[in-house]
C-alpha angles and dihedrals in degrees: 000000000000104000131102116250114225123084133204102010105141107222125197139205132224109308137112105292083228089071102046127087114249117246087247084062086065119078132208133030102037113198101328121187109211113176119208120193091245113067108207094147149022126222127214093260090066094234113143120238143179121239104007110017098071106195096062099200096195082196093074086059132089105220128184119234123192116246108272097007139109116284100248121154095253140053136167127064108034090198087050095044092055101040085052094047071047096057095035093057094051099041093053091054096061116100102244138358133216135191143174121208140192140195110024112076123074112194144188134180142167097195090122084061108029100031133227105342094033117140136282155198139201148173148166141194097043114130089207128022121306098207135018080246113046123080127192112283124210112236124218120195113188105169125187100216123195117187102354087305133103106259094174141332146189123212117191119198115205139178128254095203079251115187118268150078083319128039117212097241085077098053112079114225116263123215134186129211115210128200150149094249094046147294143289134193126191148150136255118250106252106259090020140085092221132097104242089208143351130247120194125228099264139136107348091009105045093092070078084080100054106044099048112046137153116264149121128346128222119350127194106216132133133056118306133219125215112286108270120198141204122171113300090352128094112197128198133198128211141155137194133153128253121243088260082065095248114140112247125204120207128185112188126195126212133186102247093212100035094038086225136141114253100171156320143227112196116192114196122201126236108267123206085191095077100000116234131139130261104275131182127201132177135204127190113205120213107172122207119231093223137051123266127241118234126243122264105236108226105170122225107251 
């Protein structure tokens, strides 16, 4: 999967620590580890994930294995184990993968306001809103992959106009910039669909850094159900638990004539250690022939 795999974890942007809430202040999903199948990112807890946890450390996954057989990091249906390594194996070599996920990020920014470098928030893993002035973000993944491996990727997170004290027409969208040499964060330029200047992941931003990181692509771990299939999609059931213990569905769609991955939806069990409540996403994927070029880094002055 594409999405990032820690949940409730309240983020904040550059501005005095006196002013911020503290994470406590926020209730809810406290530091939830989902794990996604596609590892794009990893979060500062180290778990792999799939799409969005890049480093996929198949050590931080419980992972079923079948009774006298080799520890691998999957189990269940033989037929639906092989059609998604399948799967794996054609979607990394493509040159670059892009997905769109819902459902997962909460965000917050005053950019309009404050400008290029203005302050902040966000979260993830929260099944309702984590603060009176956050709405849900869309979250766009593009990757540059080498080698079946991530060599660089962006993730913009934009409003939906959700209901709510702030509509999304007044938050800017954010984007991050992910690479093996560090990490940048900027804004895009009102009326554009650009990011005006670049910021890079220091001082109250640099948890950035460490929560978003280069790493693996798709993985093929967890239990599998038996291959079910409509029309041209092919959809695959797994399920695995988080490294909080709590049990993750995951539903993944493939194209039944390319092999390649078309979506997920990831439902995530409630959890009493630590406590958070059930929570779903979803993530379509629509990946791009060509490679894609990598921002020019001009830095906010």
């Amino acid at each position: 999967m594409f999405m990032p795999s820690i949940g409730g974890l309240s983020r904040y942007g550059p501005c005095p620590l006196t002013i911020q809430k503290l994470p406590g202040a926020i209730t809810g999903n406290y530091g939830v580890c989902v794990e996604p199948k596609l590892g794009a990112v990893k979060m500062f807890r180290r778990v792999r994930v799939a799409i969005l946890i890049i480093a996929l450390g198949s050590s931080a996954l419980v992972a079923p294995v079948e009774a006298g057989a080799a520890k691998t990091p999957w189990s269940g249906t033989a037929a639906a184990v092989a059609y998604y390594r399948t799967s794996v194996a054609k979607t990394n070599a493509l040159p670059v993968l892009q997905d769109v996920e819902l459902g997962y990020y909460w965000f917050w920014d005053d950019a309009y306001v404050s400008g290029n470098s203005g302050q902040f928030e966000l979260n993830w893993g929260y099944a309702s809103r984590p603060a009176a002035n956050m709405v849900r973000a869309q979250a766009t993944f593009v990757i540059a992959m080498v080698g079946g491996t991530q060599s660089w990727y962006t993730v913009t997170f934009a409003s939906l106009c959700a209901s709510g004290n702030v509509c999304g027409s007044s938050i800017a969208p954010l984007e991050l910039y992910v690479t093996k040499a560090g990490d940048y964060w900027g804004y895009y330029s009102k009326g554009s669909s650009q990011v005006g200047c670049w910021n890079r992941t220091t001082g109250t931003t640099a948890w950035l850094g460490k929560d978003f990181k280069v790493g693996l692509g798709w993985r093929t771990y967890g239990k599998f159900n038996p291959i079910v299939t409509k029309g041209n999609r092919v959809l695959i059931t797994s399920t695995y638990a988080n490294v909080e213990g709590a049990k993750v569905t995951e539903t993944d769609s493939i194209d039944s004539t390319s092999k390649l991955f078309t979506g997920s939806t990831v439902h995530v069990s409630r959890s009493t250690k630590p406590v958070y409540s059930a929570h779903s996403y979803s993530f379509s994927e629509t990946d791009p022939s060509t490679a894609p070029t990598a921002p020019t880094v001009s830095l906010c002055s």
